[in-house]
C-alpha positions in Angstrom: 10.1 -0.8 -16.9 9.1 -4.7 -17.8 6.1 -6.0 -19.2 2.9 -4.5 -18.1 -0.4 -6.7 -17.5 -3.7 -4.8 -16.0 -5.2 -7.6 -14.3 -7.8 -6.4 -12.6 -8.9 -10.0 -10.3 -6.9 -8.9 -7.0 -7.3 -5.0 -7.3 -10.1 -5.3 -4.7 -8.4 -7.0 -2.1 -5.4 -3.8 -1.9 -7.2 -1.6 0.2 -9.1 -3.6 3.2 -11.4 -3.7 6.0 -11.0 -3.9 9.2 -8.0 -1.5 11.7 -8.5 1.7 10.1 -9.1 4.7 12.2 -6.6 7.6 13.8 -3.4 7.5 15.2 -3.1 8.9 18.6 -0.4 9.8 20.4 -0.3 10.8 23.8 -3.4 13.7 24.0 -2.9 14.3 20.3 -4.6 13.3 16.8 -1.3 13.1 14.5 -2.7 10.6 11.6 -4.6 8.0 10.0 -4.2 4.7 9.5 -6.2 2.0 6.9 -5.5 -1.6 5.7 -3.6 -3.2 2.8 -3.2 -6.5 1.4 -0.9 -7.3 -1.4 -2.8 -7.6 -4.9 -1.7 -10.6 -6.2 -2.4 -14.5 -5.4 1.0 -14.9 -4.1 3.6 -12.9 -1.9 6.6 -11.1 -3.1 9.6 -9.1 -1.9 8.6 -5.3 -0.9 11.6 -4.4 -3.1 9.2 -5.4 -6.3 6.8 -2.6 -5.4 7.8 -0.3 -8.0 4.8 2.3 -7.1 2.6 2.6 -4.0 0.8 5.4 -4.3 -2.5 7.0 -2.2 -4.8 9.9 -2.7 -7.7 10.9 0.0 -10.5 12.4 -1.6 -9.1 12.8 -4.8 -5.7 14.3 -2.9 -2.4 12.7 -3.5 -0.5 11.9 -0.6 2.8 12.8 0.1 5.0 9.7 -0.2 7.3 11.0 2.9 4.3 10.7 5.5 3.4 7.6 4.4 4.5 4.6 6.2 3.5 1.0 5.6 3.8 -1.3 9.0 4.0 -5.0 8.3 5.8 -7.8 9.7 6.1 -6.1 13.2 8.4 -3.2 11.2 7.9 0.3 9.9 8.8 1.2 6.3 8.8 4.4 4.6 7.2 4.3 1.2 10.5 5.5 -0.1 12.8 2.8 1.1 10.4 0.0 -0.6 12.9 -0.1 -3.3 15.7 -1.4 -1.3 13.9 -3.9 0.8 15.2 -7.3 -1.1 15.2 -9.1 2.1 11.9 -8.4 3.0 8.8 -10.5 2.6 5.0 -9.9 2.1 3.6 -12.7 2.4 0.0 -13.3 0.7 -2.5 -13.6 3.2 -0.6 -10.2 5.8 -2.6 -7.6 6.3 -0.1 -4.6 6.1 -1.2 -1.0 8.0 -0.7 2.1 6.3 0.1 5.1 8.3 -0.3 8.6 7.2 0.8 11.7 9.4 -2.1 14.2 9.0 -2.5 16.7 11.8 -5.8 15.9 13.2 -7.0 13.0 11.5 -9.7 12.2 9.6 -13.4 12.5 10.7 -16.1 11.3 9.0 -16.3 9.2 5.7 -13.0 9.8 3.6 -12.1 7.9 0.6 -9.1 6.7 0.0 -7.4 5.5 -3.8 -4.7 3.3 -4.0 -2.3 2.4 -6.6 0.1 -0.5 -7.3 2.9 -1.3 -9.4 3.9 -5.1 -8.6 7.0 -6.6 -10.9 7.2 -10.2 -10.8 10.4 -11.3 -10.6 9.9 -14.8 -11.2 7.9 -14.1 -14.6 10.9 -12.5 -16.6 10.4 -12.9 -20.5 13.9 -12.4 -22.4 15.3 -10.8 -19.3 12.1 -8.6 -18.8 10.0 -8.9 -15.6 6.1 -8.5 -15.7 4.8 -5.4 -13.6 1.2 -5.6 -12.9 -0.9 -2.3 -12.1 -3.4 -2.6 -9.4 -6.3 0.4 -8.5 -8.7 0.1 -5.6 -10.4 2.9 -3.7 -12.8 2.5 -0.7 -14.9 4.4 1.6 -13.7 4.5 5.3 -15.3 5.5 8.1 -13.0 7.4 10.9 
């Protein structure tokens, strides 16, 4: 586990504006998609998200239809752990992707948690991990 500091200045900036709607595939509605930025006031390694969590209208998600799209690649929420190698950088928007027969219509909100460890704050061989909440109201 490692330290734990709520800061709450970039919570508002996890969920985002801007690219959300449904995912279409050929004649059919198979998801929903909405915008993420990481919390924080610098980048970090997807392998330091120790929780990324979602709920729609006060509905957890399941983690295994959940993917998160960012630097032109797809990641299942799952596989964030072992993703040392990979990079978000600060100012990316990342897309997350959620298979939902049908879609969304209408206004939906959407919560989101994070659990961030900073690996370049360890105390004593203890890493901060920061907790960020945001929910917003989307439109699809």
């Amino acid at each position: 586990m490692g330290l734990v500091n709520n800061q709450r200045a970039y919570d508002k900036h996890l969920l985002w504006q801007g690219g959300e709607g449904n995912i279409v595939v050929g004649d059919s509605v198979v998801g929903f998609r909405f915008p993420v930025r990481i919390p924080n006031f610098r980048g970090n390694y997807l392998s330091c998200i120790e929780e990324f969590s979602f709920a729609l209208d006060g509905q957890a998600l399941d983690p295994d239809k959940i993917e998160l799209v960012l630097n032109g690649k797809r990641f299942r929420i799952g596989d964030l752990p072992q993703l040392f190698a990979e990079y978000w950088y600060v100012l990316d928007v990342g897309i997350i992707e959620v298979l939902h027969d049908g879609g969304l219509q209408g206004k939906h909100r959407i919560d989101a948690t994070m659990k961030l460890r900073y690996g370049y704050s360890a105390y004593f061989g203890v890493c901060k991990v920061v907790t960020s909440k945001c929910s917003k109201e989307y439109e699809f």
